[in-house]
C-alpha positions in Angstrom: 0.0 0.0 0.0 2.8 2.2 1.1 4.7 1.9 -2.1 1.6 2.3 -4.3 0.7 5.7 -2.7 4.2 7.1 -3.3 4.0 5.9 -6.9 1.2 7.5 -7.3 2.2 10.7 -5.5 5.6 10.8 -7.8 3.3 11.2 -11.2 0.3 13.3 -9.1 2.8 16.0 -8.2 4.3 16.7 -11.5 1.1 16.6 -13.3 -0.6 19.5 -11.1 2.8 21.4 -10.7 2.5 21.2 -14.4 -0.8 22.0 -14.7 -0.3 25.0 -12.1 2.3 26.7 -13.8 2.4 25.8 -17.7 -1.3 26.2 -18.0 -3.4 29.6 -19.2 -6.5 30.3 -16.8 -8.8 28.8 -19.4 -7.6 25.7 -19.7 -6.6 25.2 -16.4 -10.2 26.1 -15.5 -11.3 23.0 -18.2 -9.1 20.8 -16.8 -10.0 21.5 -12.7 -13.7 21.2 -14.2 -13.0 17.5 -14.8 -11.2 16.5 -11.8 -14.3 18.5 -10.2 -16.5 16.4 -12.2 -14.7 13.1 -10.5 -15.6 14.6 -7.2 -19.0 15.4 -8.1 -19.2 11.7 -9.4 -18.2 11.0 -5.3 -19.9 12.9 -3.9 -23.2 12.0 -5.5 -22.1 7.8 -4.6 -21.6 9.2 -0.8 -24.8 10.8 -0.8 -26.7 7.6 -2.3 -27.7 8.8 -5.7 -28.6 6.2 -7.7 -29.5 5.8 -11.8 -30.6 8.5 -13.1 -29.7 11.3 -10.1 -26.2 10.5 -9.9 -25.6 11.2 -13.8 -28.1 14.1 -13.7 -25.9 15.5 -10.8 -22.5 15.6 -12.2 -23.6 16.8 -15.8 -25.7 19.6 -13.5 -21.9 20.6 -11.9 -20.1 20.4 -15.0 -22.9 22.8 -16.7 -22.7 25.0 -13.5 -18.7 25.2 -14.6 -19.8 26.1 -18.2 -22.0 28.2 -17.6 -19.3 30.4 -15.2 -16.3 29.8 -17.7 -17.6 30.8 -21.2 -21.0 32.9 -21.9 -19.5 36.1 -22.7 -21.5 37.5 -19.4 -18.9 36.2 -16.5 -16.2 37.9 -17.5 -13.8 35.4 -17.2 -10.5 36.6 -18.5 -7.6 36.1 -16.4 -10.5 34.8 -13.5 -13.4 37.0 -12.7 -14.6 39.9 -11.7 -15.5 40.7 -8.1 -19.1 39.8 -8.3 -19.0 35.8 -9.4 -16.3 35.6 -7.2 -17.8 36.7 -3.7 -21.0 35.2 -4.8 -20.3 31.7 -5.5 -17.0 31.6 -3.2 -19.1 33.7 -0.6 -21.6 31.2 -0.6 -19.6 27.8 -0.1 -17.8 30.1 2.9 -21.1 30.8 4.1 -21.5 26.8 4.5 -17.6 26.1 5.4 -18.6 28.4 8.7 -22.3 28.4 9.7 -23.1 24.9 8.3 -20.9 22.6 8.3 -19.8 22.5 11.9 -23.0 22.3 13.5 -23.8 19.7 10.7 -20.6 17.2 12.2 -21.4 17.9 15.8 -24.8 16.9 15.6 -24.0 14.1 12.8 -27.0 14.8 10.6 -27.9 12.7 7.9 -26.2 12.8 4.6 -28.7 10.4 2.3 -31.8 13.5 1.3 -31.1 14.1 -2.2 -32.3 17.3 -2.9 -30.5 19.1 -0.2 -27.2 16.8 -0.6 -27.3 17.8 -4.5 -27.7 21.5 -3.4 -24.7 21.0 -0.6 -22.6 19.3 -3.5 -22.9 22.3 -6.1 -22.4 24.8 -3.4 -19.0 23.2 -2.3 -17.6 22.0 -5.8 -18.5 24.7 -7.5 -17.1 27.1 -5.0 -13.6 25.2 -4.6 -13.8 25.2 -8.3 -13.8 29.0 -8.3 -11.6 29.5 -5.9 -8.8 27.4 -7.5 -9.4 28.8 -10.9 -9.3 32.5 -9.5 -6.4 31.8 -7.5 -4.3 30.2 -9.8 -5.3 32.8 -12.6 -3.8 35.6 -10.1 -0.5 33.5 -10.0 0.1 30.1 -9.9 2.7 31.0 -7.0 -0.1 32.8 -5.0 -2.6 29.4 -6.0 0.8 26.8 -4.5 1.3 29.1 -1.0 -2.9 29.0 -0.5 -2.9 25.2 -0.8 0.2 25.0 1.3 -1.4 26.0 4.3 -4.0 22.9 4.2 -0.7 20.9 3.1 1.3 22.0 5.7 -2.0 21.7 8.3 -2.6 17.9 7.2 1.4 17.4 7.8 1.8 18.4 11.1 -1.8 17.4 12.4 -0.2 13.7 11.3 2.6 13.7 13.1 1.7 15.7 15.9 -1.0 13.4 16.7 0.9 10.2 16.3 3.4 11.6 18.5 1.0 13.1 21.3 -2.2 12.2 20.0 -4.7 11.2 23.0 -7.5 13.1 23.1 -9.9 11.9 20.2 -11.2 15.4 18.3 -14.4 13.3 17.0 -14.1 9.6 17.6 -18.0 9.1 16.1 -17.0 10.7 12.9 -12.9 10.1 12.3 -11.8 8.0 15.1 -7.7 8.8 14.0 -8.2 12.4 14.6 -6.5 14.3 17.7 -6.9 17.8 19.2 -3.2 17.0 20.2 -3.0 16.4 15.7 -5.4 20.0 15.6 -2.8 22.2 18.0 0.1 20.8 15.8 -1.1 21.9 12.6 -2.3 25.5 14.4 1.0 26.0 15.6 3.1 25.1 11.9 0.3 27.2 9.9 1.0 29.8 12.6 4.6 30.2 11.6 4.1 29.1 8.1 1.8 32.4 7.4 4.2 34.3 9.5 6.9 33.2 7.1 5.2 34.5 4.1 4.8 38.1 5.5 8.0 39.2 3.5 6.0 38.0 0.5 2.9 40.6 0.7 3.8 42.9 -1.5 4.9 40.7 -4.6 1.6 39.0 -3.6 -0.3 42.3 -4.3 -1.0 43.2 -1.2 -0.3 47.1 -1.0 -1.1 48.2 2.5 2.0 48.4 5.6 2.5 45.1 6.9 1.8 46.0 10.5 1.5 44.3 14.1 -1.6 44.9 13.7 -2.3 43.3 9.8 0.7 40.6 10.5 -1.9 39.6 13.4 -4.6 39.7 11.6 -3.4 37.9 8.7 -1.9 35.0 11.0 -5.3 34.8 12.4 -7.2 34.2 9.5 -4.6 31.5 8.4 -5.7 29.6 11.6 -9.6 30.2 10.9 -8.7 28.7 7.5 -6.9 25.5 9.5 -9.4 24.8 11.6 -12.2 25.3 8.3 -10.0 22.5 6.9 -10.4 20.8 9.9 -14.4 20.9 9.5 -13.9 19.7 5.7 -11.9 16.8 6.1 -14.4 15.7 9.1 -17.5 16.5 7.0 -16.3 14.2 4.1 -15.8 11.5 7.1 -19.0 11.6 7.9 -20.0 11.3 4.6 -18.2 8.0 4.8 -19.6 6.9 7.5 -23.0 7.1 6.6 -22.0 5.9 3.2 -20.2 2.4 5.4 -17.5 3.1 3.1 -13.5 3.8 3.6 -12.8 6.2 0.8 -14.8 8.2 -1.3 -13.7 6.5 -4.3 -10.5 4.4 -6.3 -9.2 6.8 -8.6 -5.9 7.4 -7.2 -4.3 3.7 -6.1 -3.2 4.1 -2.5 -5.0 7.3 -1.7 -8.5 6.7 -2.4 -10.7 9.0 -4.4 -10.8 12.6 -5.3 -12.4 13.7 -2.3 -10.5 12.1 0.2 -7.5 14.2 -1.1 -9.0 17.5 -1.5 -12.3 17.6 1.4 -9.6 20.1 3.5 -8.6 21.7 0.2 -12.4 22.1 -1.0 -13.7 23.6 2.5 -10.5 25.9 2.6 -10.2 27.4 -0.6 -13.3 29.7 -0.9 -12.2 31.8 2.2 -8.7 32.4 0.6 -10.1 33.1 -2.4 -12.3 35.5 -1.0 -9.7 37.3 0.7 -7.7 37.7 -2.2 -10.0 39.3 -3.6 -10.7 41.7 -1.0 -7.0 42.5 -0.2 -4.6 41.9 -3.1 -4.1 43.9 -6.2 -4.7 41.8 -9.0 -2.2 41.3 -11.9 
């Protein structure tokens, strides 16, 4: 198992480094549209769509991504303008902070189809987005946003299984640790220190204060623990599923989802403060 997921990881991580940095915005938009089809594929198999609302659900998503990326009404250039942006990323933050919490402390159910479908287009369509608007700012701005979940799932993993003891939600994912949680608060901490040097090549035109640096590392945390909330929520997904992955399109790591649930729930919010804060190329 071990030796398939690092094979796998060896061509993975050339392929979207590629795809980060040799792509235009357009067709890197096309070609997170599929992989966002895959996970809309998932996600409608978690939620236990059947023939015909599980094909009827992931043409609906890809549609939604058409629909955004071509009619000459979005805008979409270099990404978008301000108004798709904070509406559709606004709207899966919306769920990332209000919903979804409540939604994995109470463990609702995950099998009604209309409102899972709904759930599943706000959340896809809005890490879509996010990814597409990032990456068409810079790819380099796109890699440092994903590196905070990166570097979150890193040391939550090691911190965990070095002083893991206290389960964080042993109903939903009995592997996860608050002693995991603190670890990857504290390397995120120092990780969005670190880029503070970075702000102005990153657009960001105001003084890089106490009082912003603060700020700024604060927001990196909310964005952690929002991570937190989307890797959980795609566990309970599982759960209620009775399955162990979300799918087996990547040997040794599972499905689409189970690799980007803490991406998915944490992009929106850095999206949306891109927008709000840095000057775009």
């Amino acid at each position: 198992m071990l030796k398939t997921r690092i094979l796998t990881a060896l061509v993975l991580v050339p392929c979207v480094l590629a795809a980060l940095f040799a792509l235009s915005p357009a067709a890197f938009a096309v070609v997170t549209l599929v992989v966002t089809g895959a996970a809309a594929r998932e996600w409608g198999r978690l939620a236990g769509f059947g023939t015909p609302r599980l094909p009827i659900f992931v043409v609906v998503t890809l549609l939604l991504g058409l629909a955004l990326l071509y009619p000459a009404w979005s805008g979409f250039g270099r990404g978008w303008g301000n108004e798709i942006v904070l509406a559709v990323c606004g709207t899966s933050a919306v769920f990332w902070l209000c919903v979804a919490p409540p939604w994995v402390v109470a463990r609702w159910p995950t099998s009604s189809p209309l409102p899972m479908a709904f759930v599943g287009w706000v959340v896809l369509c809005g890490a879509w987005v996010a990814i597409v608007e990032l990456q068409a700012r810079s790819p380099w701005l796109l890699l440092a946003a994903m590196a905070i979940v990166w570097i979150a799932d890193t040391a939550a993993y090691f911190s965990g299984r070095t002083f893991g003891r206290r389960k964080l939600a042993p109903q939903v994912s009995p592997g996860k640790t608050w002693e995991g949680v603190y670890g990857a608060l504290l390397a995120v901490g120092l990780y969005a220190v670190a880029l503070v040097p970075l702000a102005g090549r990153a657009g960001f035109l105001m003084p890089t204060s106490v009082l912003a640096i603060g700020l700024w590392t604060t927001f990196a945390l909310l964005v952690t623990a929002v991570s937190v909330f989307g890797d959980l929520f795609e566990s309970l997904l599982k759960r209620h599923a009775g399955v162990k992955d979300s799918g087996a399109l990547l040997p040794g790591h599972g499905g689409v989802l189970d690799r980007t649930d803490a991406l998915f729930a944490a992009m929106p919010l850095l999206a949306l403060a891109a927008q709000m804060f840095l000057v775009k190329p």
